[in-house]
SERO-4910 file (N, C-alpha, C, O; in steps of 0.05 Angstrom, whole numbers):
BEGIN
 pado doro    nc1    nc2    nc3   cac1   cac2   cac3    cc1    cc2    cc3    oc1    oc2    oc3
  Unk    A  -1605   -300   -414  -1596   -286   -390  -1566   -281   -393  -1548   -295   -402
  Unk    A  -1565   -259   -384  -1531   -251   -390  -1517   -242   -355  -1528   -230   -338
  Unk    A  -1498   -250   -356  -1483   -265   -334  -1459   -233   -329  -1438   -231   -341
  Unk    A  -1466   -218   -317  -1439   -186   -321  -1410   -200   -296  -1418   -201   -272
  Unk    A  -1388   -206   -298  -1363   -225   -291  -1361   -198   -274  -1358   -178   -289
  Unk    A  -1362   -193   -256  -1354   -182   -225  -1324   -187   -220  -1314   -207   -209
  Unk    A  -1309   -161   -231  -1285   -163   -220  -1270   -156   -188  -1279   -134   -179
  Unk    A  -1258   -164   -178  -1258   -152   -163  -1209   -156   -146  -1193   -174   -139
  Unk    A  -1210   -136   -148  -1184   -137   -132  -1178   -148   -117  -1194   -151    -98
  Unk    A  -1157   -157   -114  -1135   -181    -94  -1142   -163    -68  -1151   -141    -72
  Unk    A  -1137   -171    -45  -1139   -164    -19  -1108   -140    -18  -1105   -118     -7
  Unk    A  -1088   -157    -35  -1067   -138    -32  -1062   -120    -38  -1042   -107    -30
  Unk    A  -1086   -111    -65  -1072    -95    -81  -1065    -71    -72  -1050    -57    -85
  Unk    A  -1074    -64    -44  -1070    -26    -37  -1043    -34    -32  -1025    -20    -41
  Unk    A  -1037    -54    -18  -1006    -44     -3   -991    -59    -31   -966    -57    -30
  Unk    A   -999    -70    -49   -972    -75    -70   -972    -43    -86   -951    -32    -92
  Unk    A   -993    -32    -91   -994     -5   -102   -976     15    -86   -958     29    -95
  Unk    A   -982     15    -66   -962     31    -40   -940     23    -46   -923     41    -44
  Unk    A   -932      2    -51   -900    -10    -54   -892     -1    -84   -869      5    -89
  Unk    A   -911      0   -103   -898      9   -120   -901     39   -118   -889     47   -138
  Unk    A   -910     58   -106   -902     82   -101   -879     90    -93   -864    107   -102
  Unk    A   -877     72    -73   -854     76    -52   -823     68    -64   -802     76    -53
  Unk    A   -823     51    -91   -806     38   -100   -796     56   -134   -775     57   -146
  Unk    A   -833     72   -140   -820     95   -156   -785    114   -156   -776    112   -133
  Unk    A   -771    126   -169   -754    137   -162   -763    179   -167   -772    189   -188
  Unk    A   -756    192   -143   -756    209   -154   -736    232   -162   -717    241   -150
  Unk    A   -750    239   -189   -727    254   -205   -705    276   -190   -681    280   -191
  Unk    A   -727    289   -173   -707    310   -162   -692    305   -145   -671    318   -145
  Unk    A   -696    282   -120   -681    279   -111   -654    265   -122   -632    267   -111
  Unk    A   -660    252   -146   -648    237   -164   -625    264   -179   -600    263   -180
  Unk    A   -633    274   -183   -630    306   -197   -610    317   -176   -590    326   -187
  Unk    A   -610    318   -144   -598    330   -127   -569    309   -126   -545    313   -126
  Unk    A   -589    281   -126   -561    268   -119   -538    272   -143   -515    280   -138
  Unk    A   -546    268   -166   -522    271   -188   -516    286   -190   -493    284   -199
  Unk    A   -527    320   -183   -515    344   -175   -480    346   -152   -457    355   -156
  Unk    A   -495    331   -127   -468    335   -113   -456    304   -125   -447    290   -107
  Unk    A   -456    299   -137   -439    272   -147   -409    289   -162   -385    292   -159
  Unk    A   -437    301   -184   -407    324   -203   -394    340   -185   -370    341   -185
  Unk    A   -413    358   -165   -400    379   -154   -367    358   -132   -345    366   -126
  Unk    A   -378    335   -126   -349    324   -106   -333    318   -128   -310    326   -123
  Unk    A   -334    305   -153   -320    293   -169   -303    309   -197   -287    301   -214
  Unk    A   -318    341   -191   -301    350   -216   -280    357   -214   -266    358   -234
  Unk    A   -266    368   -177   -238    378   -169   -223    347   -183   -207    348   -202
  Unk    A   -232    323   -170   -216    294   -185   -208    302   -217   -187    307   -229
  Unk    A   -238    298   -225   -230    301   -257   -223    323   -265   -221    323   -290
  Unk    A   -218    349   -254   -201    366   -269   -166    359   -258   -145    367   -268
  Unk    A   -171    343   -239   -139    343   -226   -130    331   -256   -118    344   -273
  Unk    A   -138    296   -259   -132    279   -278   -137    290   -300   -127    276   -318
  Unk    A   -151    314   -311   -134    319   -334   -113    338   -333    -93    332   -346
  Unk    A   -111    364   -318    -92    374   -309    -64    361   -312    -45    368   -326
  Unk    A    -66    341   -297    -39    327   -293    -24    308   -322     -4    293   -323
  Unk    A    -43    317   -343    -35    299   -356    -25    325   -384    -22    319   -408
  Unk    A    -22    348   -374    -18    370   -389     14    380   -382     28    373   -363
  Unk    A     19    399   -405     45    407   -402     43    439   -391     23    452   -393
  Unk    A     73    449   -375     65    467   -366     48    498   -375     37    517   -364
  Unk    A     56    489   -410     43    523   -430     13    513   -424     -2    525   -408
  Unk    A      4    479   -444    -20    481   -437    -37    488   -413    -59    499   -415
  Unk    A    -25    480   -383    -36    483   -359    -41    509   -360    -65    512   -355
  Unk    A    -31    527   -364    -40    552   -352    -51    569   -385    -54    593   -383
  Unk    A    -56    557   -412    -64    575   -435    -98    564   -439   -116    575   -452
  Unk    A    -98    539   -424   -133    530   -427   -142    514   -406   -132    495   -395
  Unk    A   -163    526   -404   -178    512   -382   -202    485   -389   -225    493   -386
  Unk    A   -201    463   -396   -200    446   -402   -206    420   -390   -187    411   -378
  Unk    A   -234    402   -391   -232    371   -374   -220    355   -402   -216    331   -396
  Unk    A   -215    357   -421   -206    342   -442   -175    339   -428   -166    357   -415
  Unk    A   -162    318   -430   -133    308   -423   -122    319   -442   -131    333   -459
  Unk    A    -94    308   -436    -63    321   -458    -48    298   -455    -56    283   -437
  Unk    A    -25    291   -469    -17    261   -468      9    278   -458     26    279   -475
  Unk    A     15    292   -430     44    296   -422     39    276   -392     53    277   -372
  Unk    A     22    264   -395     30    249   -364     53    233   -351     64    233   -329
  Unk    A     56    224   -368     81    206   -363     95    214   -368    115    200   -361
  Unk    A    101    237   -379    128    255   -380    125    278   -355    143    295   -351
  Unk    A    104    277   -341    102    292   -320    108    272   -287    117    277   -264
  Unk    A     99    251   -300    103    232   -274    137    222   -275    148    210   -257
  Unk    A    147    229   -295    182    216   -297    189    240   -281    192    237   -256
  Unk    A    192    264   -294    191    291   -282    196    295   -247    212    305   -232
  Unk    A    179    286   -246    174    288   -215    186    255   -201    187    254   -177
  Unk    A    190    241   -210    214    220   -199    241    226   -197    258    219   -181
  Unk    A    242    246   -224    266    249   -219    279    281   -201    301    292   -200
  Unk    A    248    289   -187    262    318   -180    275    303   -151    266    284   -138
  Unk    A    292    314   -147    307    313   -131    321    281   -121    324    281    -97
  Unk    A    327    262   -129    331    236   -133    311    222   -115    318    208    -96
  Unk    A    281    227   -122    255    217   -115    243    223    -94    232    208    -77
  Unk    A    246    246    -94    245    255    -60    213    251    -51    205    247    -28
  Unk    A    197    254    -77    164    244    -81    162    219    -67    150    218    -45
  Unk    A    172    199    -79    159    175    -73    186    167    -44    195    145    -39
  Unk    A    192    185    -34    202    178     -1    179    186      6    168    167     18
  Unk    A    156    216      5    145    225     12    114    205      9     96    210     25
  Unk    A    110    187     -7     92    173     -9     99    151      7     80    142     19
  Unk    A    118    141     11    131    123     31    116    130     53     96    118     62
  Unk    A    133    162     66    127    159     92     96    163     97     86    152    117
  Unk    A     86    172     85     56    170     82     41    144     85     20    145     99
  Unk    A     48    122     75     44     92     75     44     96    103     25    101    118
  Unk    A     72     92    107     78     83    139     68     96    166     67     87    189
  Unk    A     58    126    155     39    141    183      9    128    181     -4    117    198
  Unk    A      2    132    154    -22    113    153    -23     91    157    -44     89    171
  Unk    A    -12     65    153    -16     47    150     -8     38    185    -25     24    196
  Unk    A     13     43    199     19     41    221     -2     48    235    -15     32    250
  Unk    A     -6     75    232    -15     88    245    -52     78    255    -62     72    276
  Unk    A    -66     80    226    -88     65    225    -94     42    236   -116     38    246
  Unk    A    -71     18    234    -74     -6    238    -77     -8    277    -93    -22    289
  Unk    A    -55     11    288    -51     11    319    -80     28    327    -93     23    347
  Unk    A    -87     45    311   -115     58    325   -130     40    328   -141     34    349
  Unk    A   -134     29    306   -169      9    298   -162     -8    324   -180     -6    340
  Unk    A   -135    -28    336   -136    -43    350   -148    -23    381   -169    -23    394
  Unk    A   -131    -13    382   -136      1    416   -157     24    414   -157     42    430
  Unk    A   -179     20    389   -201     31    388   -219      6    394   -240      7    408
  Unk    A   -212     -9    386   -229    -36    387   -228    -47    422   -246    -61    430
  Unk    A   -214    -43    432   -204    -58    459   -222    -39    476   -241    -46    489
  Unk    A   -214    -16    474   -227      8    484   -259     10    482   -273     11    502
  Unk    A   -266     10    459   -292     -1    461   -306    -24    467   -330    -24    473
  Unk    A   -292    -42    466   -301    -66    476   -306    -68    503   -327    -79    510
  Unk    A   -287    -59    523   -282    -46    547   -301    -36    557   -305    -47    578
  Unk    A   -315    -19    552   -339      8    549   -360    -12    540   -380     -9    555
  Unk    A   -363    -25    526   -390    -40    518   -399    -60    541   -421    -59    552
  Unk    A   -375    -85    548   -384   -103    560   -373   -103    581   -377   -125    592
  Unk    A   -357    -87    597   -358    -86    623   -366    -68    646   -362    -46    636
  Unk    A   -374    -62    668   -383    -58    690   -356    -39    702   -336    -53    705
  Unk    A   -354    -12    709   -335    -10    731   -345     21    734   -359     33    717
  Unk    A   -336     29    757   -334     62    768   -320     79    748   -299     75    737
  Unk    A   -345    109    746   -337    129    725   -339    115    692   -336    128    672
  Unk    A   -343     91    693   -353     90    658   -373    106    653   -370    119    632
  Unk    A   -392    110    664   -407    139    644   -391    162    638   -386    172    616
  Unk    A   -379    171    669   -363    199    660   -338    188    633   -331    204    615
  Unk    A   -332    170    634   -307    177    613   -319    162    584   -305    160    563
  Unk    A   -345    153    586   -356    156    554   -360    190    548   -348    202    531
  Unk    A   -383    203    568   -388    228    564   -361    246    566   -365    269    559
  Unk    A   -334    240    575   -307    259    562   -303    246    536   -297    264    520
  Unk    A   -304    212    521   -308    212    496   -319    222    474   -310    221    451
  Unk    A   -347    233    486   -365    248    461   -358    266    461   -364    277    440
  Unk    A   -342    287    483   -332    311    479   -306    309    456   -308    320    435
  Unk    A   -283    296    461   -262    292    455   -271    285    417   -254    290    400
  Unk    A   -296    275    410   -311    274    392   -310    294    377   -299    297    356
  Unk    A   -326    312    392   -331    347    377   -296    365    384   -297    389    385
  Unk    A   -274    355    388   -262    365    387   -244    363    360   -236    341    352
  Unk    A   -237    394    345   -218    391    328   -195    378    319   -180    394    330
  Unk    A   -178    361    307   -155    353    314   -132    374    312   -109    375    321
  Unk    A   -153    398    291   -132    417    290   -114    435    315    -91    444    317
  Unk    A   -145    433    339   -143    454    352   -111    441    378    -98    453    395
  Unk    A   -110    414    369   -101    397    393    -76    403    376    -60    412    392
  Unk    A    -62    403    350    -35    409    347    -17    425    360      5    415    360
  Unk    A    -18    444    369      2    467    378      3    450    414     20    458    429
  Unk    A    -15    429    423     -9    423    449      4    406    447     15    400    468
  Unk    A      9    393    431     15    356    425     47    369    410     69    359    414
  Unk    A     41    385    399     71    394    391     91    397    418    110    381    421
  Unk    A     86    421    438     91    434    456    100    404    481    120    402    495
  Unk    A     79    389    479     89    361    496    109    344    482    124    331    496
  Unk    A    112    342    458    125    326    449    157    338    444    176    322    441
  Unk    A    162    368    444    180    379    446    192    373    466    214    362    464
  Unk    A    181    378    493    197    369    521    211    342    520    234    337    528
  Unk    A    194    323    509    200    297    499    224    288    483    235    266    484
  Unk    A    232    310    467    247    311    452    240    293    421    259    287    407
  Unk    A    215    287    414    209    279    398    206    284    374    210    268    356
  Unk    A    195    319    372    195    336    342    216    322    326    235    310    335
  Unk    A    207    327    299    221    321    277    229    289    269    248    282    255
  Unk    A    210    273    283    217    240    280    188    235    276    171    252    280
  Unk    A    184    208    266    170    188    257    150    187    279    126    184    274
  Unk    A    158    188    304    142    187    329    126    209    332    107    205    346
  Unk    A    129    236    321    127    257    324    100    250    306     79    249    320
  Unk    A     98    247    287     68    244    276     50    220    285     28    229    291
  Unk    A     51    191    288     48    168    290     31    172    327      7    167    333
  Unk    A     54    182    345     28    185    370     10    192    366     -9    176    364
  Unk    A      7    223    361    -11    227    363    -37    226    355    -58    237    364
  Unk    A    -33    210    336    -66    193    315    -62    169    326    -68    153    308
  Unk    A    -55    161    342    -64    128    341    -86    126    366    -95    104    373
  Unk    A    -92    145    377   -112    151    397   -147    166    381   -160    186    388
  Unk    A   -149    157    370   -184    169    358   -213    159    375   -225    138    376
  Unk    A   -216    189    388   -243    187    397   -265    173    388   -279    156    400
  Unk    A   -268    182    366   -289    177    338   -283    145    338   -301    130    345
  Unk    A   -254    133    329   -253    107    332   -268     87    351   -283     70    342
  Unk    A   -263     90    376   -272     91    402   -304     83    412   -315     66    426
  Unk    A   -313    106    393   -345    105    399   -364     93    386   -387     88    394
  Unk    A   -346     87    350   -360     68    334   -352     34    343   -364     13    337
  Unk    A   -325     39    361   -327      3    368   -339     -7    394   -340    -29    406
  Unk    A   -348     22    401   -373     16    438   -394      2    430   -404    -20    437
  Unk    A   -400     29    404   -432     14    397   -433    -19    375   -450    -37    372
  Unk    A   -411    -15    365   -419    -40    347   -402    -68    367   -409    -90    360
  Unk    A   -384    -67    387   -376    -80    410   -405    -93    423   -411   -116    423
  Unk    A   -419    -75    431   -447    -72    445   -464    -91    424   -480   -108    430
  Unk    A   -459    -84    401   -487    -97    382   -482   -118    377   -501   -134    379
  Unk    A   -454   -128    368   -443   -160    355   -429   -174    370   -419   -191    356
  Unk    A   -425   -177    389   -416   -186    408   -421   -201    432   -408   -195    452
  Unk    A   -439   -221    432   -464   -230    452   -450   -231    473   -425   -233    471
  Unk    A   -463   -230    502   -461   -230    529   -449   -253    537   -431   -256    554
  Unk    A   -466   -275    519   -467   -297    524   -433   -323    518   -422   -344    526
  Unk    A   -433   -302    498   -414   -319    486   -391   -310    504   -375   -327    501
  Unk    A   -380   -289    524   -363   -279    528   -368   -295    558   -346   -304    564
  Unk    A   -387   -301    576   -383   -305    590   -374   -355    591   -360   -371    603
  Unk    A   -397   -353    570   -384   -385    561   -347   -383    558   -335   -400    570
  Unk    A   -338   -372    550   -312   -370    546   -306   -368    572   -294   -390    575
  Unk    A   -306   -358    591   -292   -347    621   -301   -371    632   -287   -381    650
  Unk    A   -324   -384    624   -322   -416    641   -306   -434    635   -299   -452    650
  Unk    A   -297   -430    607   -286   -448    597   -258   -442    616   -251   -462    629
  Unk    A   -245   -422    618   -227   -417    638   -216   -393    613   -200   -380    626
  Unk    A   -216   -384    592   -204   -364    577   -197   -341    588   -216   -330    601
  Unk    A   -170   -325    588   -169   -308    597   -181   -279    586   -205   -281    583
  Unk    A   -175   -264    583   -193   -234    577   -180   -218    548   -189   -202    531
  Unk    A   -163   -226    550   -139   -219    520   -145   -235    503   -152   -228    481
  Unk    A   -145   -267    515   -155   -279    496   -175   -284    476   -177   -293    453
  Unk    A   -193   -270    502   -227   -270    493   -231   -251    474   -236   -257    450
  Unk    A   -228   -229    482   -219   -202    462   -208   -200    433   -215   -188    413
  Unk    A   -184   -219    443   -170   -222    409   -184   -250    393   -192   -248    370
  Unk    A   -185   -271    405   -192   -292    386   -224   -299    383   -234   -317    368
  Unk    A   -239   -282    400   -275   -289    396   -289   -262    389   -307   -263    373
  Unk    A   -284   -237    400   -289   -211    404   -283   -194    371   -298   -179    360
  Unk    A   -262   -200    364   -251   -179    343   -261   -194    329   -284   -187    328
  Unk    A   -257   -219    311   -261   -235    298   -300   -223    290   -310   -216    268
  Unk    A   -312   -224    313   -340   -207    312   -344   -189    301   -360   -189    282
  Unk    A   -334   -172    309   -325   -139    304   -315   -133    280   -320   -110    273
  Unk    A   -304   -145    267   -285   -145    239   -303   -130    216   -290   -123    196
  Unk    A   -322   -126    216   -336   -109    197   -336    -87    212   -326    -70    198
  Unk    A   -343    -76    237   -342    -53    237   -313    -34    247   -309    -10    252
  Unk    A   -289    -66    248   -270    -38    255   -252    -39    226   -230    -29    226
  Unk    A   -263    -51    205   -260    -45    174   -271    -16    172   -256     -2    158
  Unk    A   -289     -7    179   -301     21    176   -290     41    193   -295     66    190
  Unk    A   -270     26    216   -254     50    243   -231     53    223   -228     75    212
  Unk    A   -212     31    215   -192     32    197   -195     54    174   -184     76    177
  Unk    A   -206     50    155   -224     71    134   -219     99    145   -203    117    138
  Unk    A   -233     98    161   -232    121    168   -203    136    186   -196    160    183
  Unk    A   -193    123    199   -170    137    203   -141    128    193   -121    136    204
  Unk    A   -143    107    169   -133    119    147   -126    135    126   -105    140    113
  Unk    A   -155    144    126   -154    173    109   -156    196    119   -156    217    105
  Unk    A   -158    196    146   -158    219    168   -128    232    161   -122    256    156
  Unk    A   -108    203    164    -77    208    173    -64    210    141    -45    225    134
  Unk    A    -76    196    127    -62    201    100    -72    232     94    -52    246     91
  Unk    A    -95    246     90    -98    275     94    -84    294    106    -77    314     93
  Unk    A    -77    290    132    -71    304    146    -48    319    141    -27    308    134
  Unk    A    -51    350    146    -38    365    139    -16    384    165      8    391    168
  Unk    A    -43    386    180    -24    413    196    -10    393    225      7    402    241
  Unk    A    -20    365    226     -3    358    247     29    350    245     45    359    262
  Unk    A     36    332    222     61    333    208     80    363    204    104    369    207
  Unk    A     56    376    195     70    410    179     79    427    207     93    447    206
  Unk    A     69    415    231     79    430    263    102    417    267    123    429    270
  Unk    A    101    385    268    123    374    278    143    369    267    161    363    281
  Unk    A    148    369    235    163    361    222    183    388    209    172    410    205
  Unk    A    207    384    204    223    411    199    240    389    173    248    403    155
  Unk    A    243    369    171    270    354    159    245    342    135    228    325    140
  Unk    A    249    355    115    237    345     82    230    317     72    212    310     57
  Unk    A    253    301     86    252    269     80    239    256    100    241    231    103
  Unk    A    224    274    118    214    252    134    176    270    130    156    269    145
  Unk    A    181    281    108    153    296    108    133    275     91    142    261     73
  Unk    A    110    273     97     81    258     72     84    276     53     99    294     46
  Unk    A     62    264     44     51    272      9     45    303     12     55    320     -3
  Unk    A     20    309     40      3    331     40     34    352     45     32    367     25
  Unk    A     49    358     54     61    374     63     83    379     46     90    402     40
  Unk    A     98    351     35    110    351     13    102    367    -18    115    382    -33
  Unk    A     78    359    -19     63    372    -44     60    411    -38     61    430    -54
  Unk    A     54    409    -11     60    441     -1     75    457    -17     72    473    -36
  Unk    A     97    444     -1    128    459    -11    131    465    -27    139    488    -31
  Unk    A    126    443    -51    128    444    -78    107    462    -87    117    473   -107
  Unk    A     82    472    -84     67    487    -90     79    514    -83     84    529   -101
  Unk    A     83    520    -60    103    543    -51    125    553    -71    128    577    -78
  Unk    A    144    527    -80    159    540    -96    152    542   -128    167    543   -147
  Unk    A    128    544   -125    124    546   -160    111    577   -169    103    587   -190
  Unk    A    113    583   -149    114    611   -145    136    624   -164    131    641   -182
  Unk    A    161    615   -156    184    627   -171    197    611   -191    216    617   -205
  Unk    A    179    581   -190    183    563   -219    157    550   -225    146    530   -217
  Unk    A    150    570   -243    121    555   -243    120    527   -258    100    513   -256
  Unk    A    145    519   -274    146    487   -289    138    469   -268    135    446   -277
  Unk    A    131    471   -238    133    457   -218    101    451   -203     94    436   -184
  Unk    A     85    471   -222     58    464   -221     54    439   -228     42    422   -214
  Unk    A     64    436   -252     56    401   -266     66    377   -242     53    357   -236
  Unk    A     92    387   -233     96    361   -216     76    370   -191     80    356   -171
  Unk    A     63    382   -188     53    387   -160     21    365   -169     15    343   -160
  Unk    A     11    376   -182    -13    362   -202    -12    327   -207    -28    309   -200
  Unk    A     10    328   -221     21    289   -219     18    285   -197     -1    271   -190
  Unk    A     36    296   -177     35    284   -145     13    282   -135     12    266   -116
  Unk    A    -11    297   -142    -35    303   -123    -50    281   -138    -66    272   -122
  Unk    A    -53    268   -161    -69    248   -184    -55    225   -169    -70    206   -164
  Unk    A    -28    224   -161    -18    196   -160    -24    185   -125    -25    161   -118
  Unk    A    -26    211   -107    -33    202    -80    -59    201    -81    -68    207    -59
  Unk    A    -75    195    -97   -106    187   -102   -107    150    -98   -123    135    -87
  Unk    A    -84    146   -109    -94    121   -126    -90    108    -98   -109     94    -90
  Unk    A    -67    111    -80    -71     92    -50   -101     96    -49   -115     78    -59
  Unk    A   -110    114    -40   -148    108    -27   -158     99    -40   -177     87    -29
  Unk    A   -158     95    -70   -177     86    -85   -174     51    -83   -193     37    -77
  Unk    A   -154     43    -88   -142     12    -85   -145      9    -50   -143    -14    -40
  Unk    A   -150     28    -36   -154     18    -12   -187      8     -7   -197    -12      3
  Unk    A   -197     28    -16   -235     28    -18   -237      3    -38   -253    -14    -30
  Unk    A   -225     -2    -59   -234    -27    -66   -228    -46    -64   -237    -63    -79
  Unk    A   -205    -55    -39   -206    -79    -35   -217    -77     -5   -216    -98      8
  Unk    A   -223    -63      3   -238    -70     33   -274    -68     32   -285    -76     53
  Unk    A   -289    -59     13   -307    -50      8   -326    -74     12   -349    -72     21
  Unk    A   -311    -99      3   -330   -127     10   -341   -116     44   -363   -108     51
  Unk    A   -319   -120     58   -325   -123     84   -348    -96     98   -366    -98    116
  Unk    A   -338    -72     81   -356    -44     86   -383    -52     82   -400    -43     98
  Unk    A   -390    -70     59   -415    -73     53   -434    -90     73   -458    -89     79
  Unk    A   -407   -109     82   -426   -131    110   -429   -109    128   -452   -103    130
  Unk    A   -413    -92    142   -417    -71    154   -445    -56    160   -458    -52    180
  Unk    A   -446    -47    127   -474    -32    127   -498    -51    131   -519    -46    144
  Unk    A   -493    -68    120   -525    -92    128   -524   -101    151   -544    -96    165
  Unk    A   -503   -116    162   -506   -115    192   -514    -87    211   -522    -93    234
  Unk    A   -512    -63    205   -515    -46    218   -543    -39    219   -554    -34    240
  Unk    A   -557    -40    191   -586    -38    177   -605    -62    195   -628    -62    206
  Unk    A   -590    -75    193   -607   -109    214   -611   -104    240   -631   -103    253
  Unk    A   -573   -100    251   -583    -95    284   -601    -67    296   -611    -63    318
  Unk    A   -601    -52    273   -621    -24    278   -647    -37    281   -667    -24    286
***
């Protein structure tokens, strides 16, 4: 008598098969993504080799292969004008870095505000937030100029710095993640304890929050380090100009010196490297960010 061994499949096998479907990768989309990978990343890598060229080669070949004039392009441009570059990377630091740091807070307060408390017209003035949202920052320059003129403010440090330290957008990512990480519970144990509301805010509240206003910072960091036309309205005096507007000028006049392309090129490779050293040392915290966000969804 012969015995035929009856095989038969695990109970699981459909849904581990489904999981390995689901866990397959596919090409095209795969294909799309490395598509816009090159298409964001080749203006970079043609900058960095660009910048590392002299002014015949810049304009006799078009080229991602480098040239070894960089460092004779980056002296170049320290020394145009007794460094008038790296004032301009200065003040850039200090609109961003000021500037970013005072938003994220009174984005954070603001939303916290809006998340966990109770009062008259909080709907209406979230729903003027989501508007203030879809509004341009461009379109708000010529008003914020025009107020700050009466002020007598144009042409100072103040003149750029107000007006970004107020972000809608900031605002609305610390309602909802205020709302998500931030238990009810814990805020009102504190108020028994007798804590006052500043307190609560700054030493139990943010402390919470710290991953997602790592992602408000980020972002209007590089909003204000970008930014072009709100400085380029208010500012008239060269030494108190950023990178973006600074680098302008200099593009402007290479018009009638074109040797001034190369320093324009250095300058534009070298105001890279702040965001890049900024994304990688904050990126730990971006990443709790995203998983906490993935969890509380």
């Amino acid at each position: 008598m012969t015995t035929t061994a009856i095989r038969t499949k695990p109970a699981g096998s459909k849904a581990a098969n489904a999981k390995e479907l689901r866990e397959k990768p596919s090409f095209l989309s795969t294909g799309i993504l490395i598509l816009g990978a090159l298409y964001c990343l080749f203006p970079v890598l043609w900058v960095l080799a660009a910048a590392s060229k002299s002014g015949t080669e810049l304009f006799s070949t078009f080229t991602l292969a480098p040239s070894t004039h960089l460092w004779d392009n980056i002296v170049e441009l320290t020394a145009y004008r007794d460094g008038l570059f790296w004032r301009w990377m200065l003040n850039t630091a200090l609109y961003a870095g000021v500037g970013a740091i005072v938003s994220t807070w009174i984005s954070a307060l603001s939303g916290y505000v809006l998340a966990k408390f109770d009062f008259p017209g909080k709907a209406g003035i979230f729903k003027v937030l989501l508007m203030g949202v879809l509004v341009p920052g461009v379109i708000l320059a010529i008003p914020q100029y025009l107020m700050l003129a009466q002020a007598g403010l144009t042409n100072t440090y103040w003149s750029v710095l107000l007006p970004q330290i107020i972000s809608p957008y900031g605002i609305y990512l610390a309602r909802i993640y205020a709302a998500a990480s931030v238990p009810g519970d814990v805020i009102e144990a504190a108020r028994t304890e007798g804590a006052k509301e500043m307190y609560i805010f700054n030493r139990i509240a943010m402390p919470m929050m710290l991953p997602g206003l790592v992602t408000i910072f980020l972002f209007q960091f590089v909003a204000i380090w970008n930014n072009f036309m709100l400085p380029y309205i208010m500012l008239g005096d060269d030494h108190l100009f950023p990178i973006t507007v600074g680098l302008n000028g200099l593009l402007n006049q290479g018009a009638s010196a074109p040797a001034l392309y190369t320093l324009v090129l250095a300058g534009a490779l070298l105001s890279i490297v702040p965001l890049v050293i900024m994304f990688l040392l904050l990126q730990r915290y971006w990443r709790v960010d995203l998983a906490a966000g993935a969890v509380k969804a």
